[in-house]
C-alpha positions in Angstrom: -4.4 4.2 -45.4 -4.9 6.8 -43.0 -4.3 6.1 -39.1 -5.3 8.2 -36.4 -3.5 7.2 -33.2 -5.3 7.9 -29.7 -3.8 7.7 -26.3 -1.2 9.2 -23.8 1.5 11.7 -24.9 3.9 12.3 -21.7 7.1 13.5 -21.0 9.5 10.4 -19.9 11.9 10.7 -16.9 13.8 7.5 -17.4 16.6 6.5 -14.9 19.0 3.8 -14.8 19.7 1.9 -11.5 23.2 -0.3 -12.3 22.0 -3.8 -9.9 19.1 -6.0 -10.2 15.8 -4.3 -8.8 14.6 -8.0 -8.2 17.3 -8.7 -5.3 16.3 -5.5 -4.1 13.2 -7.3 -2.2 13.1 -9.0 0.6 11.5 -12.8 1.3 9.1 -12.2 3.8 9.0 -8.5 4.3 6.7 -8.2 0.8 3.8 -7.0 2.8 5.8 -3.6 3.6 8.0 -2.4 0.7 9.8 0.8 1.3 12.4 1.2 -1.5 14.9 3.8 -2.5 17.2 3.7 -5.4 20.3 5.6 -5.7 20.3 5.6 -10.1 23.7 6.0 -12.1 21.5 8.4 -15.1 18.5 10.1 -16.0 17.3 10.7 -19.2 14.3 12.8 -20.1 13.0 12.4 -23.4 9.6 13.1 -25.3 6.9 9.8 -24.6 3.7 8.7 -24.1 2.3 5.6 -26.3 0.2 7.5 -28.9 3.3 9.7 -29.7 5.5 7.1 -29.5 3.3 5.0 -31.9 2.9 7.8 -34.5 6.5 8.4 -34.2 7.1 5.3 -35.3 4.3 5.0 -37.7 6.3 8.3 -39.5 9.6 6.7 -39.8 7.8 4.4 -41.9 6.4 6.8 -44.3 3.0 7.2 -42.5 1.5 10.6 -41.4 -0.6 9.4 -38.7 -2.8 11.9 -36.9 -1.9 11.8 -33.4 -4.9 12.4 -30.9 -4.5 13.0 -27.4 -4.3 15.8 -24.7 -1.3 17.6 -23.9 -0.2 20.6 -21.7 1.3 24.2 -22.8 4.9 22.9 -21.9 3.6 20.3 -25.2 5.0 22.8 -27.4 8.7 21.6 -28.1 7.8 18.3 -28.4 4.8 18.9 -30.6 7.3 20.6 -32.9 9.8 17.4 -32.6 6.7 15.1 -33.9 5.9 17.5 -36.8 8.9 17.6 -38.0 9.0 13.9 -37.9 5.9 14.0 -40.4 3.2 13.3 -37.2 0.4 15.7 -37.6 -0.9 16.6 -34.7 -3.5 18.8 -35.4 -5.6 16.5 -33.1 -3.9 17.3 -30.1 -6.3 19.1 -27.4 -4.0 21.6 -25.5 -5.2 21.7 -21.6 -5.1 25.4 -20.3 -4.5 24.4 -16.8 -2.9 21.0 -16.6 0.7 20.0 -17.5 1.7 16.9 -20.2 1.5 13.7 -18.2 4.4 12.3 -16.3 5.9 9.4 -16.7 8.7 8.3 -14.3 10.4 4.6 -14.5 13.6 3.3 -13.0 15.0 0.2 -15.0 17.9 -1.7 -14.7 20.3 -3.4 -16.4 17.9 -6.8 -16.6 14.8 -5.2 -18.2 13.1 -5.3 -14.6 11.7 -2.0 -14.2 9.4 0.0 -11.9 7.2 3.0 -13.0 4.3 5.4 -11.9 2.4 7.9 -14.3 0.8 11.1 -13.6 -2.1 11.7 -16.1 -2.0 15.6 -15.9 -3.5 16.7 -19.0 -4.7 13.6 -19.9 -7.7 13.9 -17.9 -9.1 16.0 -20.2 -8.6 13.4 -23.1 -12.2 12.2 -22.3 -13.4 15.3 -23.4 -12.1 14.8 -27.5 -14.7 14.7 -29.8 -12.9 12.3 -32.1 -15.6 12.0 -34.7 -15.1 15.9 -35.0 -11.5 15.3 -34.7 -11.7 12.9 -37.6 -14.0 14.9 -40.1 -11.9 18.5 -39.1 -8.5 16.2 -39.9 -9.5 14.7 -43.2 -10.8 11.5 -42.0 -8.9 8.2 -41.3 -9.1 4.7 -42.9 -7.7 2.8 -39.0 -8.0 4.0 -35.7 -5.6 2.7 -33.2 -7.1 3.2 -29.5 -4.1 3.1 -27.2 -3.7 3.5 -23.4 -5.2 6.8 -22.1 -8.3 7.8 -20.1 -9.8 5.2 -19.6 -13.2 7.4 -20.5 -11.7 8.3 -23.4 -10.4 4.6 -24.6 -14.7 4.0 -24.4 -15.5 6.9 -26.0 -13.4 6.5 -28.8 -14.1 3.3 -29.2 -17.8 4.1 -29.2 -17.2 6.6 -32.0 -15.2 4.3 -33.8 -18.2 1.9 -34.1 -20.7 4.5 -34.6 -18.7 5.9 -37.7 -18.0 2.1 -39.2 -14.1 2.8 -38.9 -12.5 -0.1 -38.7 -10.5 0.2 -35.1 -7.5 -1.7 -33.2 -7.2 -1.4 -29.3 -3.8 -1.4 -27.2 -4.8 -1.0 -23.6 -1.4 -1.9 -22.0 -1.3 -0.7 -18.3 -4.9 0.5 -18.1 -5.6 -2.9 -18.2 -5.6 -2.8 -14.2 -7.5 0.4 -14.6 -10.6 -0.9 -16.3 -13.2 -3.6 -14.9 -14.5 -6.5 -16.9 -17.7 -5.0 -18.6 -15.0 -2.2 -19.7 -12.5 -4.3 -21.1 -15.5 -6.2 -22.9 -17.0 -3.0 -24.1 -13.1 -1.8 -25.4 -12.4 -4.9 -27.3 -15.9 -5.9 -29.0 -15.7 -5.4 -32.3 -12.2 -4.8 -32.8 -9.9 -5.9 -36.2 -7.1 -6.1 -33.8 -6.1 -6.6 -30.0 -3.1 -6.0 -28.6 -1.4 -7.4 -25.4 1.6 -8.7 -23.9 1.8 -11.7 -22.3 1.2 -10.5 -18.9 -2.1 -8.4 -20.1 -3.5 -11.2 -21.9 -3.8 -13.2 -18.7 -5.4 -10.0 -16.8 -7.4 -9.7 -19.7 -8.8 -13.1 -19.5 -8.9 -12.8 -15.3 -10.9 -9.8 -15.4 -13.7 -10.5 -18.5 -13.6 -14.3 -17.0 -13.9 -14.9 -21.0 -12.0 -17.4 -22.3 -9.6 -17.3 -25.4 -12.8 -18.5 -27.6 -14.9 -16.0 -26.8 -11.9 -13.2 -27.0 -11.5 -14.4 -30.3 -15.3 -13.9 -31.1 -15.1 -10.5 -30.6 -11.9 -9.3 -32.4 -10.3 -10.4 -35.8 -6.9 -10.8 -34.6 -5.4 -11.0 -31.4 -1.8 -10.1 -30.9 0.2 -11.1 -28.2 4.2 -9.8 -27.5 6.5 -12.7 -26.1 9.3 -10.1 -25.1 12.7 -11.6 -26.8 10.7 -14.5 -28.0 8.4 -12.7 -30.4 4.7 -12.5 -30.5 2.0 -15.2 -31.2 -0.8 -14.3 -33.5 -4.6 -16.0 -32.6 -7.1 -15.5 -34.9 -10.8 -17.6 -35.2 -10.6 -20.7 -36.5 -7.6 -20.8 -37.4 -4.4 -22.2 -35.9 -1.9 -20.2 -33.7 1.3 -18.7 -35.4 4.3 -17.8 -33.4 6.7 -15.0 -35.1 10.2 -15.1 -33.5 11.6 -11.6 -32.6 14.1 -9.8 -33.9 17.9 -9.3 -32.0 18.6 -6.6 -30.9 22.1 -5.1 -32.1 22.3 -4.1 -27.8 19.7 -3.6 -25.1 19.7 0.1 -23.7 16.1 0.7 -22.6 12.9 -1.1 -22.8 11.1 1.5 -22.2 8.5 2.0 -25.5 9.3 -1.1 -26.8 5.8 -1.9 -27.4 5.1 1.1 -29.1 7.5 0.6 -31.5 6.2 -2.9 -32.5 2.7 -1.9 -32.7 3.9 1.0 -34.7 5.7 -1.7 -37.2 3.0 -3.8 -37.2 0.5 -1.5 -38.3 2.4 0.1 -41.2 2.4 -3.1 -42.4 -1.4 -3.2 -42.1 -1.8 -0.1 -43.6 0.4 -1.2 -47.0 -2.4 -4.9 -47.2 0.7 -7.1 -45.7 -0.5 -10.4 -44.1 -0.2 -10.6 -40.1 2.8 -12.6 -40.3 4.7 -10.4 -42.0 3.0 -7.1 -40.1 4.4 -8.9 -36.8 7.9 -9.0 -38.1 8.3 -5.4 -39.2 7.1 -4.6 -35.6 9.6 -7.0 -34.0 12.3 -5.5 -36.2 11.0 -1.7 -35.2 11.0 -3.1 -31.4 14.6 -4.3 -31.6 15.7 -0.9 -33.1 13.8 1.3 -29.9 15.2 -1.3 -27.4 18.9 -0.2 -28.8 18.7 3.4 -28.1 17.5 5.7 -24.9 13.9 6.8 -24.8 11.3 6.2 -27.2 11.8 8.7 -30.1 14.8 9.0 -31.0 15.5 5.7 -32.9 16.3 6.5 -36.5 14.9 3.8 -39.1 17.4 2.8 -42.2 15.7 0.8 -45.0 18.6 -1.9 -44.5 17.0 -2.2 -40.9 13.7 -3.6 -42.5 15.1 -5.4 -45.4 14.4 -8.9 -43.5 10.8 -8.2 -42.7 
């Protein structure tokens, strides 16, 4: 099975602040924040979720088609992800605009705080991806992950005009998009995926309830953090899959990525979504043990237990 992976590719400035960011806040004085944090490291390190997904995807023996916009500074990363076995021959290059930005402070707790600069991402609604698709070779899944939020319609759009079947990850442009979007994004999708947080949001904003989520896509997967994910599908009861340890907890950062990235491999190879959910808990575990969110390596002793 062939996957083309749409949304963000960015360049991550990651920085480590050594207390709690929680205590950080003051009872009371909520209604003016004005924060600064003194960090003990930066890291900065190739990102964005439709990279990180595909990177993922190819330690697992899948040569997913990345899709997405990038800048001219793309070029040493875009080398990184070939080498991997990504092909990103689907990557629109912006003339003008840089590779978007993201910047997030964590701390030692998993709290962490982030903004994103789209930069060349705001051309992503410009992608063709039917032509992107036919020029690539075509693709049997399309995954349509956080990205402009133009682009997450269009390609959705396409995706139902062409018959391919289609999964949607909206993650933080969930607070981006109003109810008829969201509705429009996940109708007709084989697969939804949110964390818990989202999945509230996304219930608050379509004012749909589970049911009628449930109506509209096949499966709907929902990350628990260190408790796993629960899997809700229509008529049929829920399953909880418990989350795999990790061996330490370094960042969080593309965490997500990583387990949709495991749970789709699995997809792709005809596994049931039990066992797709635990290859992308195990994946998860192995990004939260190291900094940023390609450069995990994947051992097949990692995976035996999926």
């Amino acid at each position: 099975m062939r996957i083309a992976v749409t949304g963000s590719i960015a360049t991550d400035h990651v920085m480590t602040f050594p207390g709690r960011i929680a205590d950080q806040l003051l009872v009371g004085h909520l209604d003016h924040v004005s924060l600064s944090f003194l960090v003990d490291e930066l890291e900065i390190r190739d990102g964005g979720v439709a990279a990180n997904i595909a990177y993922g995807l190819a330690g697992l023996g899948h040569r997913a088609l990345l899709v997405g916009a990038a800048g001219v500074d793309f070029r040493d990363h875009g080398a990184r992800l070939a080498g991997r076995g990504v092909d990103i021959s689907g990557v629109r290059l912006s003339a003008t605009r840089p590779t978007a930005r993201f910047l997030c402070t964590t701390d030692p707790h998993g709290n962490r705080l982030a903004s994103f600069h789209p930069g060349a991402m705001a051309e992503a609604c410009d992608i063709d991806l039917a032509e992107v698709v036919r020029r690539c070779g075509g693709a049997d899944l399309v995954l349509v992950g956080a990205d402009d939020p133009s682009a997450m319609l269009r390609h959705t759009r396409a995706c139902r005009d062409l018959s391919i079947p289609f999964a949607v990850g909206p993650s933080q442009q969930l607070a981006r998009l109003g109810g008829a979007d969201i509705g429009e994004l996940v109708d007709g999708a084989d697969c939804l995926f949110t964390d818990e947080y989202e999945r509230g949001l996304l219930l608050g904003r379509t004012g749909w309830t589970e049911t009628e989520v449930l109506r509209r896509t096949g499966t709907w997967v929902t990350t628990l953090g260190g408790q796993g994910c629960r899997i809700d599908r229509a008529g049929r009861p829920t399953v909880c899959v418990p989350g795999v340890t990790a061996t330490r907890v370094v960042d969080p950062t593309g965490v997500g990525a990583a387990f949709r990235a495991g749970y789709l491999a699995s997809l792709a190879e005809g596994l049931a979504a039990e066992r797709c959910a635990r290859q992308g808990a195990a994946l998860a575990a192995l990004a939260l043990s190291a900094v940023g969110t390609q450069t995990y390596d994947i051992a097949p002793d990692d995976l035996d237990a999926c």
